[in-house]
N, C-alpha and C positions, 0 to 999 in steps of 0.2 A: 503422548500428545496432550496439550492442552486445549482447551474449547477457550475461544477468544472473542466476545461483544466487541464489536465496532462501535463503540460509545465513551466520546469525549464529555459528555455533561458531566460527569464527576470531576473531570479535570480539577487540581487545586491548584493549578498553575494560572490561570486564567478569571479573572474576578468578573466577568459580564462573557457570553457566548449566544453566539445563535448556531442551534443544529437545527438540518432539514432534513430528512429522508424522502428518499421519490424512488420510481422504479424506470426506465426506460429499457426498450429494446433487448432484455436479456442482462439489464445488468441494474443491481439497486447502489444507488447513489447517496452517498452521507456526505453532506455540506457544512463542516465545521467552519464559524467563521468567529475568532477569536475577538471579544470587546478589547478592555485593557485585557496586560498581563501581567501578574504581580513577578509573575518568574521566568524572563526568555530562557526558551532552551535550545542549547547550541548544542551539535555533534560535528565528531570529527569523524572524518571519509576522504578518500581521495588524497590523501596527504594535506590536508586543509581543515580549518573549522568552518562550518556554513551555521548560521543561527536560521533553526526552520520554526521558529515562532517565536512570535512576539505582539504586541499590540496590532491589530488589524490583520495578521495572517489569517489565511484561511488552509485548511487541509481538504481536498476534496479524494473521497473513499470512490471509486470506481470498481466495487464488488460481480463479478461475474455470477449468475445466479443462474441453476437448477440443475448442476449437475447432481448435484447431493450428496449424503455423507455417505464417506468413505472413497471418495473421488478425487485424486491428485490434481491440483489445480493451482490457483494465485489469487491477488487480488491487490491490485495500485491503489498509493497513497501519494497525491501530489500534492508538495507544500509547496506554496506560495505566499510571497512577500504582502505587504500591506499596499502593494503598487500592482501585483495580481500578477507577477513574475514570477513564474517555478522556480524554486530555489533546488529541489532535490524528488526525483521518483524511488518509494521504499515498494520494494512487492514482497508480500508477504509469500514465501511457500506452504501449502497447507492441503492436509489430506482430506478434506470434506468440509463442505458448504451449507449453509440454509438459511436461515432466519427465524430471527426470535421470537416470542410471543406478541412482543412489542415492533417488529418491524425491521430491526433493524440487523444486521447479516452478521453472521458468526463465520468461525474457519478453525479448523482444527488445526493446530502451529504445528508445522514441520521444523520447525526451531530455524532452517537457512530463511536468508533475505536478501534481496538483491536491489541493490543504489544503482541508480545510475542519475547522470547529470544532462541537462535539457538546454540547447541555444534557444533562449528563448525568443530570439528573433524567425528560425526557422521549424523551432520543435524538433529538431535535430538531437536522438540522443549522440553525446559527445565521449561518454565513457561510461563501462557499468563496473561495482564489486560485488564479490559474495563475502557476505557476513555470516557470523553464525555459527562456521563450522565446527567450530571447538563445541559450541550449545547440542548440537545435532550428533557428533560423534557420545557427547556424555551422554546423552539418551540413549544411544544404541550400548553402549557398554552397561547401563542400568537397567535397561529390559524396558525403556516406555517407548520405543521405535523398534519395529523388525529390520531385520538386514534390506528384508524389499524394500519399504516404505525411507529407508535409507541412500538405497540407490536411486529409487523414483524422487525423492527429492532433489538429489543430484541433477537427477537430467533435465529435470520440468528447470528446474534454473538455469541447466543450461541452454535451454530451449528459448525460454523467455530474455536470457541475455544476448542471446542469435538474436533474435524477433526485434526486441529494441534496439540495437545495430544496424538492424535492417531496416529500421522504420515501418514495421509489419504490426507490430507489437498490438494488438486488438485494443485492449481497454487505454491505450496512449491516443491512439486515433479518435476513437468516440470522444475522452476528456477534452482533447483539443476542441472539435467540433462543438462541443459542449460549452466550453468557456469563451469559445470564438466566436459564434453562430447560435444557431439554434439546436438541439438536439437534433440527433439523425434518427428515425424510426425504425 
């Protein structure tokens, strides 16, 4: 596993940025919002390209905090357009949580990732993928993933791909509320 800083201020793709960190109700909150960009970057998913940055995007980190390290878990990254429209939800899967010196939330990569796509009229997730796997199986055949932390990767994504179908999805709920309203307590 890798240990992974949730921090875009290095970014070299983006030439002006505003990042914020805050904490609410159990979950700490990274607020990338992208100035210019000298380099949009597009990914392909879903049998499509979606371009999730570019001038005026913002990514907002919705990190779930305190379980702690060595605790199987997630943590959503919802890019949104220069208009404040979710283009795409990434959840990171990762075996342990906390935060940095500096504030800001780490995760240990379980190497899977799970997309899924957002009506952004309703917040309705519309469809989800698992990424990754080819990433997550070369770990286990090189000894930096056990068989367990292999399988529990598995399910926590497939957990979290149920959850977002469902519309249960924890840290989707709060985001919403969050960009729509005011925070929930």
């Amino acid at each position: 596993m890798k240990r992974k800083v949730f921090d875009l201020s290095g970014w070299a793709r983006a030439e002006s940025f505003e990042q914020t960190v805050c904490q609410h109700a159990g979950y700490v909150v990274v607020d990338y919002r992208a100035g210019r960009v000298r380099l949009p970057y597009d990914v392909s998913c879903f049998g499509q390209t979606y371009r999730v940055l570019d001038s005026g995007y913002r990514w907002l980190r919705i990190h779930p905090h305190g379980a702690g390290e060595g605790v199987m878990g997630h943590a959503l990254t919802i890019q949104l357009d220069a208009q404040g429209t979710p283009v795409q939800l990434y959840i990171d899967i990762h075996g342990g949580e906390g935060l940095s010196a500096s504030g800001l939330p780490w995760h240990d990569d379980l190497y899977l990732d799970v997309l899924a796509l957002v009506d952004p009229r309703t917040w309705r997730v519309t469809d989800t993928e698992l990424i990754d796997q080819d990433e997550l199986q070369q770990a286990l055949d090189a000894g930096r993933v056990s068989a367990r932390q292999f399988r529990d990767s598995h399910a926590e994504a497939g957990a979290v791909m149920d959850d977002l179908l469902a519309g249960t999805f924890a840290p989707l709920l709060f985001a919403r509320a969050l960009l729509t309203s005011a925070a929930p307590d």
